[in-house]
C-alpha positions as a Markdown table, in Angstrom:
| # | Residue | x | y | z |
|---|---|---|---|---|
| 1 | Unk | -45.8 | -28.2 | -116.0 |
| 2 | Unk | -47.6 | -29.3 | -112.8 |
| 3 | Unk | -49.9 | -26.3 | -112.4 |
| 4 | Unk | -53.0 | -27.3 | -113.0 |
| 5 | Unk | -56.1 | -24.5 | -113.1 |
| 6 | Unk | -59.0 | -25.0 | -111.1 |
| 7 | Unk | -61.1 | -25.2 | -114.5 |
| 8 | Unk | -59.5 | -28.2 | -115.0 |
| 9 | Unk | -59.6 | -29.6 | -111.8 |
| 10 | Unk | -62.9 | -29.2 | -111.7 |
| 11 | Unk | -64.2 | -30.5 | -115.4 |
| 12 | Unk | -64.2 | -34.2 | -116.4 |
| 13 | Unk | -61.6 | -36.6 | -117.9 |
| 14 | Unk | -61.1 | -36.5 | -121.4 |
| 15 | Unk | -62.6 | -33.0 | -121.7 |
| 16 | Unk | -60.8 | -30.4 | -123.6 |
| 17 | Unk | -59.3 | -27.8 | -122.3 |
| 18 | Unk | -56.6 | -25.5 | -124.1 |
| 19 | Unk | -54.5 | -22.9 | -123.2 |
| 20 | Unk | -55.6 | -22.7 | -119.9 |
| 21 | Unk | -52.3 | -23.3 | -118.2 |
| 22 | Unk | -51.1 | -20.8 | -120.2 |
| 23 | Unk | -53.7 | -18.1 | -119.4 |
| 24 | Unk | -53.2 | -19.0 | -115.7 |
| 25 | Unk | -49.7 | -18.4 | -116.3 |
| 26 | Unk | -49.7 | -15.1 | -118.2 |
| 27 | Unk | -52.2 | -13.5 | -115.9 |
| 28 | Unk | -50.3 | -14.6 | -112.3 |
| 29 | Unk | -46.8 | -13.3 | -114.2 |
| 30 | Unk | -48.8 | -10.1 | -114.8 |
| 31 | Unk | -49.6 | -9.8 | -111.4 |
| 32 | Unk | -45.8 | -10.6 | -109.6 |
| 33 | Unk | -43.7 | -8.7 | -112.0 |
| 34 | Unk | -44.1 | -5.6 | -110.5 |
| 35 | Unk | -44.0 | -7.0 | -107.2 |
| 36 | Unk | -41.2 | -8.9 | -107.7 |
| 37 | Unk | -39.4 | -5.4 | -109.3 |
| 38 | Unk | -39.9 | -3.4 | -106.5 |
| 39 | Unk | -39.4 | -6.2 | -103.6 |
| 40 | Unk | -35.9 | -6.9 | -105.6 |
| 41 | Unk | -36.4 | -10.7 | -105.1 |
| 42 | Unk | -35.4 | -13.4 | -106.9 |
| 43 | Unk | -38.4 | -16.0 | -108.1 |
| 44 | Unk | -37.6 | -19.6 | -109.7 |
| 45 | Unk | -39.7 | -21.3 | -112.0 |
| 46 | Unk | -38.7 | -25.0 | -112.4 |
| 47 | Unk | -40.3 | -26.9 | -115.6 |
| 48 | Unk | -39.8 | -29.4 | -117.7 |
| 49 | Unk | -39.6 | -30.5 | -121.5 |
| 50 | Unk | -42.5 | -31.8 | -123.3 |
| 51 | Unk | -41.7 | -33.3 | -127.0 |
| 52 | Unk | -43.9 | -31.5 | -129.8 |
| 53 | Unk | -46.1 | -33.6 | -132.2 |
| 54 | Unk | -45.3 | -34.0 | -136.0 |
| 55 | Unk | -42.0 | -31.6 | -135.8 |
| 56 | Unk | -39.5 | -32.3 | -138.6 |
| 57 | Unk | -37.4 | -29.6 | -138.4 |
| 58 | Unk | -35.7 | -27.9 | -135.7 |
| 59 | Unk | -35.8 | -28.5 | -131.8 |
| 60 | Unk | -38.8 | -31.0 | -130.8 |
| 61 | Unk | -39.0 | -29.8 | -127.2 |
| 62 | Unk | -41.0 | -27.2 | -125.8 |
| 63 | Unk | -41.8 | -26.1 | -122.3 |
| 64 | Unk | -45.6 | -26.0 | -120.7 |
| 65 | Unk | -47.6 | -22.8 | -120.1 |
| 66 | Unk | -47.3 | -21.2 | -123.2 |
| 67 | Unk | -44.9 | -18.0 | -123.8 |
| 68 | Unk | -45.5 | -15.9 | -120.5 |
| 69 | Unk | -42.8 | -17.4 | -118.7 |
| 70 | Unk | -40.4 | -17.1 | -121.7 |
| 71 | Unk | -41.6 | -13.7 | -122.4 |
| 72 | Unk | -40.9 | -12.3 | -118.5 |
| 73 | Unk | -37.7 | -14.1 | -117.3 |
| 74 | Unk | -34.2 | -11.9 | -116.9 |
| 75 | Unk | -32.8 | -15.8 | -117.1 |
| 76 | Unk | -33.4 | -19.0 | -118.6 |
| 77 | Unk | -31.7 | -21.8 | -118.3 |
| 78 | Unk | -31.3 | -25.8 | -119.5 |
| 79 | Unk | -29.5 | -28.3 | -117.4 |
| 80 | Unk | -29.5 | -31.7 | -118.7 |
| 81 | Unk | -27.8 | -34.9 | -116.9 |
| 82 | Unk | -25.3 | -36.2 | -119.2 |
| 83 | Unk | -23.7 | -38.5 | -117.1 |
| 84 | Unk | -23.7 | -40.7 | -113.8 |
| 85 | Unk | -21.1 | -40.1 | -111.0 |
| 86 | Unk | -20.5 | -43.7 | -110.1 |
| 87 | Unk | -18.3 | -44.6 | -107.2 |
| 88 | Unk | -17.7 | -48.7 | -107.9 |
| 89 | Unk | -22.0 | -49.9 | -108.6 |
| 90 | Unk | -23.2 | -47.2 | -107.0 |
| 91 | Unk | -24.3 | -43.9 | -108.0 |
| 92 | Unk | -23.1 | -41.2 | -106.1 |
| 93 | Unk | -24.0 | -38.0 | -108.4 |
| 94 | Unk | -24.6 | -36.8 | -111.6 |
| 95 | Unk | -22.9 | -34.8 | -114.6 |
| 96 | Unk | -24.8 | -31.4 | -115.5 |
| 97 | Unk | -24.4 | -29.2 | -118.3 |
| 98 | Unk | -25.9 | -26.0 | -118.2 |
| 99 | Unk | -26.8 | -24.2 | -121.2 |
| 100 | Unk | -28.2 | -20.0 | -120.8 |
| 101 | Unk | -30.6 | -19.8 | -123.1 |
| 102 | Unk | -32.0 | -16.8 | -122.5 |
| 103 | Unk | -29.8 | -13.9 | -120.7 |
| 104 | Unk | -30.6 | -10.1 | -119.7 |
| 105 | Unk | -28.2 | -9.2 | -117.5 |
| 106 | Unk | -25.3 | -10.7 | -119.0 |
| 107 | Unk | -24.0 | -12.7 | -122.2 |
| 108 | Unk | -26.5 | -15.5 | -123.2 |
| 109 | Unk | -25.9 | -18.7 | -124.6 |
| 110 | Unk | -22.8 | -19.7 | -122.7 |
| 111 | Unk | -22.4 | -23.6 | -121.8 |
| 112 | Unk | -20.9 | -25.1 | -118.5 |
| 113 | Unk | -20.4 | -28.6 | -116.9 |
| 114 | Unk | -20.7 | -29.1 | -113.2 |
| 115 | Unk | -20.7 | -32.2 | -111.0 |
| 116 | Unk | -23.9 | -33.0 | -108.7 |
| 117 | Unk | -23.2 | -35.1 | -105.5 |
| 118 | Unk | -26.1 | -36.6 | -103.6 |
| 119 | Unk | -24.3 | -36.0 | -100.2 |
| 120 | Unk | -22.7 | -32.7 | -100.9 |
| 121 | Unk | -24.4 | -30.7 | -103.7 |
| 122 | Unk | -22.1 | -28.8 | -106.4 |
| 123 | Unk | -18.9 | -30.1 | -105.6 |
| 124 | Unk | -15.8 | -27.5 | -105.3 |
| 125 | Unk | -13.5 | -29.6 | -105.5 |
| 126 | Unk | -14.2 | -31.5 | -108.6 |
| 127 | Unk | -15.1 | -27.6 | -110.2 |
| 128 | Unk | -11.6 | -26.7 | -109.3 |
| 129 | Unk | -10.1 | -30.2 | -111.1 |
| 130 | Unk | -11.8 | -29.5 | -114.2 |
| 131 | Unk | -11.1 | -26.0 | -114.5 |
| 132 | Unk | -7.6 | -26.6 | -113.9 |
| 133 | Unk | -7.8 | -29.4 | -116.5 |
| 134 | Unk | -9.2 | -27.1 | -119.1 |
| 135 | Unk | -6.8 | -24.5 | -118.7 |
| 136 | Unk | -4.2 | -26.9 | -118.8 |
| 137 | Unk | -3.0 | -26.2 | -115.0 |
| 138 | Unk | -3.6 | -29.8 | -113.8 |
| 139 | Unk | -2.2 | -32.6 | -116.2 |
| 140 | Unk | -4.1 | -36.5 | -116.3 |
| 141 | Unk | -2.7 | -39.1 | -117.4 |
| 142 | Unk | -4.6 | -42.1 | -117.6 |
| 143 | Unk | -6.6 | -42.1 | -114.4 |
| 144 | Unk | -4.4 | -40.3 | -112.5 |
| 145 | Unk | -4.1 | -36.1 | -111.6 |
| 146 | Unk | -1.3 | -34.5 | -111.1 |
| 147 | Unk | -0.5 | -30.5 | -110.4 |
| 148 | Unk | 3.1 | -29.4 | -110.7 |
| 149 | Unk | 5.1 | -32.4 | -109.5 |
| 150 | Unk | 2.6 | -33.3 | -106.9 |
| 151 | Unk | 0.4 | -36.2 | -107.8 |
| 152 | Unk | -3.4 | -35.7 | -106.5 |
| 153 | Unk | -4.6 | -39.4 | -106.7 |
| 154 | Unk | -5.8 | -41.7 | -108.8 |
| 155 | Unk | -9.6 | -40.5 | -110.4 |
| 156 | Unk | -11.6 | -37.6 | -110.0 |
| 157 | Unk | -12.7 | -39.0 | -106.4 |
| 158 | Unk | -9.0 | -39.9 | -105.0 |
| 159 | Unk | -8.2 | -36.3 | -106.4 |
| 160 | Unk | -11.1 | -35.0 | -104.9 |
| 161 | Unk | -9.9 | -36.6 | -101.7 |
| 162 | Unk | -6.3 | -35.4 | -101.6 |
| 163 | Unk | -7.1 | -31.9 | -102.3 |
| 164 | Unk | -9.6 | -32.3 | -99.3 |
| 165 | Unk | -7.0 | -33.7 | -96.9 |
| 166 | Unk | -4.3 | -30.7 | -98.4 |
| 167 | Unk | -5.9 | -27.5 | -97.9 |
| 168 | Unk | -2.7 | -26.0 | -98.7 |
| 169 | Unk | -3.1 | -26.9 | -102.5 |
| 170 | Unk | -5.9 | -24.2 | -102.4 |
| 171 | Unk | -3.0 | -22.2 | -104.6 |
| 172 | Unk | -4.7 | -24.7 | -107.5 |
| 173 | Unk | -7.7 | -23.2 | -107.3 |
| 174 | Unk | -6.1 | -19.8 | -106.9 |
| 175 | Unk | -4.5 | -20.1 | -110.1 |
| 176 | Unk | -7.4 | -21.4 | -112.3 |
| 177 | Unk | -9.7 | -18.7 | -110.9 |
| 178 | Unk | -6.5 | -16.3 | -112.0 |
| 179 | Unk | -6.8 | -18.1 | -115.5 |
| 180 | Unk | -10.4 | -18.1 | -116.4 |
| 181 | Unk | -11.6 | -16.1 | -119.1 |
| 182 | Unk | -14.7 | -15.1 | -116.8 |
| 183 | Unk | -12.1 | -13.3 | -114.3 |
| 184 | Unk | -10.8 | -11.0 | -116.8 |
C-alpha cells in the first residue's frame, strides 16, 4: 500500500492517476518470480486493507496494487488483532488470529489464534496453554490452570510463569503436540 510510482511522485496533487500501483506491481512480480524460483528464497509482501466504495454485498475490504500480488503468491495470509494482552492497565501484547486465505503448498483456509508479546514475540508458552486447553489436556476453572493434579497458577500470565520456572512440565507440551490433529 505504500509503494508509490515515480509517475506519481512526480505529478501534482489532486491529479489522477489509476492503476499505476498496480502496473508497478505486476511488472516488478514479473520480473522476481523467476528469480525468486531459482534462488529458492522466500519474499514477504506486507499490506493492508482498504474498504471498497458503495459495496452491499459480500466482503468490503480489498488490498492495494491490484491482482498481481494475489495472482503470484504460494501464500496469503490475514491476521487481525482481536484482542489486547493486558497485564493490570498496561498493554503487554496482543491476540492474533490468522486466517490462510490463499494456500499452494498445503490446505488453505485454516484459522489459528496466537498470542503477540511486545518483549518476547510469539509466546510458547501461552501456545502450549491453549493447545492443551483445546484438546482438553489442561483444565481452567475460573481464572486458574491446572494440568493433572498440578495447579499452574492463577491466569494465563501466572501459568505462563509457572511453566517457565518448571521446565520439567515440558511433558504438557509433549502431549498436546502428541494430540494435535496437525501431527497426525
Amino acid at each position: 500500500a505504500a509503494l508509490t510510482p515515480k509517475a506519481e511522485i512526480a505529478g501534482e496533487m489532486g491529479e489522477f492517476q489509476i492503476g499505476l500501483q498496480a502496473r508497478l506491481m505486476s511488472q516488478a512480480l514479473r520480473k522476481l518470480s523467476g528469480i525468486v524460483a531459482k534462488t529458492k528464497t522466500s519474499v514477504i509482501f506486507l499490506n493492508q486493507t482498504r474498504m471498497k466504495i458503495g459495496v452491499m454485498f459480500g466482503n468490503p475490504e480489498t488490498t492495494p496494487g491490484g491482482l498481481a500480488l494475489k495472482f503470484y503468491s504460494s501464500v496469503r495470509i490475514n491476521l487481525r488483532r482481536i484482542a489486547q494482552i493486558k497485564h493490570g492497565d498496561e498493554i503487554i501484547g496482543s491476540r492474533i488470529k490468522a486466517k490462510i486465505v490463499k494456500n499452494k503448498v498445503a490446505a488453505p483456509f485454516k484459522i489459528t489464534e496466537f498470542d503477540i508479546y511486545y518483549n518476547e514475540g510469539i509466546s510458547y508458552l501461552a501456545d502450549i496453554l491453549n493447545t492443551g486447553l483445546k484438546q482438553e489436556i489442561v483444565k481452567k476453572a475460573g481464572s486458574w490452570y491446572q494440568y493433572e493434579n498440578t495447579k499452574l497458577g492463577q491466569g494465563m500470565e501466572g501459568a505462563k510463569a509457572f511453566l517457565k520456572a518448571n521446565p520439567d512440565l515440558t511433558k504438557v507440551s509433549t502431549i498436546c503436540k502428541a494430540c494435535s490433529p496437525e501431527s497426525g
